[in-house]
C-alpha positions in Angstrom: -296.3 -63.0 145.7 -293.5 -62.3 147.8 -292.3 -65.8 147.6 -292.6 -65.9 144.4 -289.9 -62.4 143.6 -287.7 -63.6 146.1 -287.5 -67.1 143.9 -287.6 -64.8 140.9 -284.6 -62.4 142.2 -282.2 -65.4 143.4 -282.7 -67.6 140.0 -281.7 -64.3 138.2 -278.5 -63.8 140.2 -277.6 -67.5 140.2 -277.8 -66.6 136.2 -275.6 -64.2 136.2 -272.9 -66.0 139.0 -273.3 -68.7 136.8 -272.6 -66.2 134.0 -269.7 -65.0 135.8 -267.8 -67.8 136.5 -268.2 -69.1 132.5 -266.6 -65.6 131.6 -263.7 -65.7 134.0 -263.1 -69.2 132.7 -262.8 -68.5 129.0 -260.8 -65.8 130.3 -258.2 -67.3 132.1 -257.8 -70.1 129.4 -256.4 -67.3 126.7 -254.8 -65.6 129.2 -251.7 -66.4 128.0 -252.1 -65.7 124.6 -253.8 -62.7 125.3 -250.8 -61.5 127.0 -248.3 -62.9 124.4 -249.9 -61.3 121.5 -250.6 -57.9 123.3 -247.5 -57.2 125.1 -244.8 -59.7 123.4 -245.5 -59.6 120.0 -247.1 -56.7 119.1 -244.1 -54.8 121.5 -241.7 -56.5 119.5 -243.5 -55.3 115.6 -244.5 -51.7 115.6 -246.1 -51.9 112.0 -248.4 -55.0 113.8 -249.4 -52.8 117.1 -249.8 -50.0 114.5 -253.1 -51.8 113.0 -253.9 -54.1 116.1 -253.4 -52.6 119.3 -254.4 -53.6 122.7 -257.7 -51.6 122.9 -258.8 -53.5 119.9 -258.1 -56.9 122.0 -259.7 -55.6 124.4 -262.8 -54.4 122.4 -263.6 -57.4 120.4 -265.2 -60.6 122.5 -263.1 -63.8 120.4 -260.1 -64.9 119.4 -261.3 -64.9 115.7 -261.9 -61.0 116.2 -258.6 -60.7 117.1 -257.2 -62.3 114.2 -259.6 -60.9 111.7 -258.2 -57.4 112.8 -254.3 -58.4 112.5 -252.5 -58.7 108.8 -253.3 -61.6 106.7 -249.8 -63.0 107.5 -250.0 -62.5 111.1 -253.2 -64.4 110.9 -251.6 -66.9 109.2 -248.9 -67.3 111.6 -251.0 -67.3 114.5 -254.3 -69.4 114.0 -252.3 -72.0 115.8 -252.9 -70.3 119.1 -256.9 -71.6 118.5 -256.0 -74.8 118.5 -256.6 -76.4 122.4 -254.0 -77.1 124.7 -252.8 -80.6 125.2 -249.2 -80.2 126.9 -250.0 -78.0 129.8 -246.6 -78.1 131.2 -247.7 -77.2 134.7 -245.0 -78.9 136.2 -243.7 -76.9 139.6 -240.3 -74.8 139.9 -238.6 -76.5 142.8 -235.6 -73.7 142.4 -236.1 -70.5 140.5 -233.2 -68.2 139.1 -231.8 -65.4 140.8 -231.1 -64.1 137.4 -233.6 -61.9 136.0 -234.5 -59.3 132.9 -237.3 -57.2 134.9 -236.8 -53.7 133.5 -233.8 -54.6 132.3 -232.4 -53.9 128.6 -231.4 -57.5 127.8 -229.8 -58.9 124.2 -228.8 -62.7 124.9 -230.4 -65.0 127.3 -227.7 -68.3 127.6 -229.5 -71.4 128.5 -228.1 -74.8 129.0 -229.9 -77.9 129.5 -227.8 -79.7 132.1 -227.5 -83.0 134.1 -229.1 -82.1 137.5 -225.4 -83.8 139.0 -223.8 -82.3 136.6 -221.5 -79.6 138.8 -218.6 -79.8 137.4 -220.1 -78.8 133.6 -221.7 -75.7 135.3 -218.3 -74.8 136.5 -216.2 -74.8 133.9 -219.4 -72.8 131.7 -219.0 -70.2 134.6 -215.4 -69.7 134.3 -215.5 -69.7 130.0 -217.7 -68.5 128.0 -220.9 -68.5 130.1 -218.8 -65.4 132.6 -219.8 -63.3 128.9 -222.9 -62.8 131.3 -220.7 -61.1 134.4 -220.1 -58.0 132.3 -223.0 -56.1 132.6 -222.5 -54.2 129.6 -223.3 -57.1 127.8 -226.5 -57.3 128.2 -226.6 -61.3 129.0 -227.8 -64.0 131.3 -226.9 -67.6 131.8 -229.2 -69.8 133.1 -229.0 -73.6 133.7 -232.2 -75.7 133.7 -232.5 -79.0 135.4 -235.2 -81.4 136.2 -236.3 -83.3 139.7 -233.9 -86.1 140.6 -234.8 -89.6 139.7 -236.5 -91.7 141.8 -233.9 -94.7 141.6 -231.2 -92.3 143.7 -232.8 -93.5 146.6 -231.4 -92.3 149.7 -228.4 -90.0 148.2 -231.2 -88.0 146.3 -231.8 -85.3 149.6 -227.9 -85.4 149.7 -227.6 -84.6 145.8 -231.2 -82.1 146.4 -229.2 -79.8 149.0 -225.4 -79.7 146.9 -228.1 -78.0 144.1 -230.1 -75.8 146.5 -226.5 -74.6 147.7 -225.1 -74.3 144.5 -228.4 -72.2 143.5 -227.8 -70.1 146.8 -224.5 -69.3 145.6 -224.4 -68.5 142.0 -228.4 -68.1 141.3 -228.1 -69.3 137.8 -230.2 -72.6 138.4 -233.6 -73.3 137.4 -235.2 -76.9 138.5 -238.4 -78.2 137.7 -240.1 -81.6 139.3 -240.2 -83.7 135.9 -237.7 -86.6 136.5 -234.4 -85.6 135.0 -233.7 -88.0 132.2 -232.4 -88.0 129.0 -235.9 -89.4 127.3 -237.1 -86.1 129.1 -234.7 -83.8 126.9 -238.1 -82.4 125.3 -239.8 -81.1 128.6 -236.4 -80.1 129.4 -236.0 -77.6 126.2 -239.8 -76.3 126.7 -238.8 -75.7 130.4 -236.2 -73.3 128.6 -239.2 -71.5 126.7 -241.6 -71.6 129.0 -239.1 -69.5 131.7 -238.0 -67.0 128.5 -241.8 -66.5 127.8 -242.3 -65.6 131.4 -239.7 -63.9 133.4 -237.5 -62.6 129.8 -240.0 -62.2 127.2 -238.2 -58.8 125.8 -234.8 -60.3 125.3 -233.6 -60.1 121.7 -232.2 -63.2 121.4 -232.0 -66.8 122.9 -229.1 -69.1 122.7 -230.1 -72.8 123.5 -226.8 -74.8 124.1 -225.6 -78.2 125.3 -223.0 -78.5 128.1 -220.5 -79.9 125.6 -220.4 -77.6 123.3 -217.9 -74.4 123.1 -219.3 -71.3 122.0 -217.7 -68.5 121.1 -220.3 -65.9 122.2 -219.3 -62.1 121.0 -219.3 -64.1 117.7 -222.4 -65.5 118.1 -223.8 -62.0 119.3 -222.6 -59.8 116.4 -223.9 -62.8 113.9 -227.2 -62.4 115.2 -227.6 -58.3 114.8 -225.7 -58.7 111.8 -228.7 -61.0 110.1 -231.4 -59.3 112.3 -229.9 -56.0 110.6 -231.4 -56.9 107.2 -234.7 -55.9 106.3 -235.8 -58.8 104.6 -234.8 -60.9 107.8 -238.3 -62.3 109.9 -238.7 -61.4 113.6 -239.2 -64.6 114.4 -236.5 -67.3 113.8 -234.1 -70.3 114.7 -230.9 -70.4 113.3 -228.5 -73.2 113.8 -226.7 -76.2 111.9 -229.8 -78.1 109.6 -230.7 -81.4 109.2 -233.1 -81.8 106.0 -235.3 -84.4 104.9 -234.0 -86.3 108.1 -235.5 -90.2 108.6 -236.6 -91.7 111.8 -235.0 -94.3 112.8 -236.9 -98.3 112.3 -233.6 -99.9 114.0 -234.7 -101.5 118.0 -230.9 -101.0 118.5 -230.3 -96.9 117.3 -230.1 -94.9 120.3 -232.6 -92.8 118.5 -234.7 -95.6 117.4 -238.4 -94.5 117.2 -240.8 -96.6 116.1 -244.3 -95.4 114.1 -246.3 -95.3 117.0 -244.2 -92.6 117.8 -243.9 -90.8 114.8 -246.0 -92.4 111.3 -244.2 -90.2 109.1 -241.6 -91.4 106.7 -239.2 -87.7 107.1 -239.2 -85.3 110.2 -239.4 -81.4 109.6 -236.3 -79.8 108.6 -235.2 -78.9 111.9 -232.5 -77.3 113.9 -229.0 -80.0 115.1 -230.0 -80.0 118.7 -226.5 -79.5 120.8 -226.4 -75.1 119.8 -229.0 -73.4 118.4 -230.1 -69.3 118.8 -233.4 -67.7 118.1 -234.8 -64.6 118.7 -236.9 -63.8 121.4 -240.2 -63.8 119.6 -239.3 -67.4 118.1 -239.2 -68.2 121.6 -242.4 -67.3 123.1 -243.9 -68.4 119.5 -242.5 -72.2 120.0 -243.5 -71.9 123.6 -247.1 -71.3 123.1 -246.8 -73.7 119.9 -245.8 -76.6 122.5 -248.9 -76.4 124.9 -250.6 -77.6 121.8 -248.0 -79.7 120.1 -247.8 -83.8 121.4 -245.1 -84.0 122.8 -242.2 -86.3 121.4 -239.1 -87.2 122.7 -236.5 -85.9 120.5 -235.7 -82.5 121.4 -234.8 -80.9 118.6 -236.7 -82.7 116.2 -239.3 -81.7 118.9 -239.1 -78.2 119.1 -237.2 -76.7 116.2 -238.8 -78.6 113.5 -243.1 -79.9 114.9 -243.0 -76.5 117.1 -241.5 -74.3 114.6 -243.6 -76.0 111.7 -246.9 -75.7 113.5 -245.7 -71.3 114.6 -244.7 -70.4 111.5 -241.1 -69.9 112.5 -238.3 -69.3 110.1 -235.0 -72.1 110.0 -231.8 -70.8 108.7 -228.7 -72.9 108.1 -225.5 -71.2 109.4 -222.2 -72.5 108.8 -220.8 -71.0 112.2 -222.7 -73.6 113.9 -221.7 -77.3 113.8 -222.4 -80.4 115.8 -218.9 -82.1 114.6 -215.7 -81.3 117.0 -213.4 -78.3 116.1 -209.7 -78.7 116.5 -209.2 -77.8 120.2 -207.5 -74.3 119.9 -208.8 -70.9 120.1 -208.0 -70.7 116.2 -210.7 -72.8 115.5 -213.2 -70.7 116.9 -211.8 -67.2 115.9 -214.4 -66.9 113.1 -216.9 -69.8 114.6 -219.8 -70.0 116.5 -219.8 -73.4 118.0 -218.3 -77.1 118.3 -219.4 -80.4 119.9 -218.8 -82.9 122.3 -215.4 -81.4 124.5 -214.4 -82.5 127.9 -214.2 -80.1 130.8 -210.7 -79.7 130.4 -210.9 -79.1 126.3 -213.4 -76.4 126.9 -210.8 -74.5 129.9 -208.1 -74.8 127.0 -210.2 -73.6 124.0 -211.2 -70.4 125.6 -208.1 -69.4 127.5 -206.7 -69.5 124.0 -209.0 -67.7 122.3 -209.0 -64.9 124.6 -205.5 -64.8 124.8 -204.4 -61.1 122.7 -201.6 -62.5 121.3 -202.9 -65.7 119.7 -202.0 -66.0 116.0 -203.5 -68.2 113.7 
């Protein structure tokens, strides 16, 4: 009899280990929803957090709970998070940013996807418009993301690895993951962007994404954005940027952006967001972020993020003509009442902002 309890006693705690371990598993697999939605979202939409507030997440055992308690558009928005996660992106930080919004009242995060060699672009950014982010009153950061050097450096890659880490130790702006650092890895690049917003400066109103050609004239781009954000009618979460509509991919072996159906059946991409400048607010960050664990990845970025990702989270595109991906006239004229141009050398981009910020230029 005594045998037989003792067998009795351990089969029923074996249960409820067993038990255990299934609940902390479904657990740590919504995790990061759970805490988007709870603490991002919700922070972000008082009339949401009004009628779905943390104690009802935390009351209610399912994800379809959760939604049934939300508004019928949030639900709509949302059910996406349901769907499983096929893009991970676990790939490891190799150097993190000094930089950082912890308690911190921040408005724009700057973030430029950048050649890991590329020291001289992340110079001349420091010295122009990316030093918007030395004035504290701001209320900015720059960060530059980078992948993992690629393997065909050979023996000058731990001679390239160390100029980074110093550069990093000096100006502690640089973010490098261990994906190789390509330009056919431009996609895992831009969600490396997302994913660190989504983590370490979730509360930031906006997020500018920008190439390291590109001139932006950044109190322009910041009024812009509260300007549209100001009107009532305008979503919380969006992208806004120069369109491309009813785009075609393209059949041609020889295109540079040649993609065959394999790759992408369709006929006409998303309307999506011209990759070299776009902004969005934080929200649409986090919201393309969690729409790009479950997303397949594909390898055009912008096509990629701003038009699958946005697509599949609900999140808003707006064509501005302040944004272009043509070249401006290099002088500070051209960017009095613009946001952006494309494709400048080092030395265009010194010239274009010491003009513009000269107080006596005249146009």
């Amino acid at each position: 009899m005594q045998s037989e309890w003792k067998s009795l006693t351990t089969s029923r705690w074996m249960k409820i280990a067993l038990g255990a371990v299934f609940v902390l598993g479904n657990a740590v697999l919504y995790f990061n929803s759970r805490h988007f939605i709870t603490e991002i979202l919700l922070s972000h939409s008082p009339m949401l957090s009004a009628n779905f507030t943390k104690d009802n997440f935390t009351h209610h055992s399912s994800l379809d709970k959760m939604f049934y308690q939300s508004s019928s558009v949030f639900t709509t928005e949302m059910a996406f998070l349901r769907e499983p996660v096929v893009n991970p992106h676990d790939f490891k930080y190799l150097i993190q940013p000094k930089v950082t919004c912890a308690n911190e009242d921040v408005i724009l995060v700057m973030c430029v996807p950048i050649a890991y060699n590329n020291y001289e672009g992340r110079s001349v950014i420091r010295k122009t418009w990316g030093s918007y982010a030395y004035n504290m009153s701001n209320k900015a950061r720059l960060v530059f993301f980078i992948g993992n050097i690629p393997p065909e450096s050979g023996k000058s890659a731990a001679f390239t690895q160390r100029n980074i880490s110093a550069e990093s130790l000096q100006y502690g702006d640089i973010l490098q993951e261990d994906y190789v650092d390509s330009y056919r890895n431009l996609s895992l690049k831009s969600v490396s962007i997302l994913k660190w917003v989504h983590l370490f400066c979730s509360f930031t109103k906006f997020v500018l994404k920008v190439d390291d050609d590109i001139y932006i004239n950044i109190p322009f781009l910041v009024n812009v954005l509260h300007e549209y954000s100001s009107h009532k009618s305008s979503p919380k979460s969006y992208v806004i940027g120069s369109l491309q509509v009813n785009a075609h991919p393209k059949r041609d072996s020889n295109s540079k952006w040649y993609t065959p159906t394999s790759m992408f059946p369709g006929n006409t991409y998303p309307n999506y967001a011209i990759g070299p400048a776009y902004a969005m607010t934080g929200i649409a960050a986090s919201l393309l972020y969690e729409a790009s664990l479950r997303v397949p990845t594909f390898w055009l970025e912008d096509i990629y993020i701003t038009g699958l990702c946005a697509k599949t989270a609900s999140v808003k595109l707006y064509e501005s003509g302040y944004f272009t991906f043509e070249k401006r006239a290099v002088s500070g004229c051209s960017f009095k009442s613009n946001i952006s141009g494309h494709q400048y050398k080092h030395q265009e981009i010194l010239q274009i902002h010491k003009q513009l910020n000269d107080p006596n230029l005249k146009c």
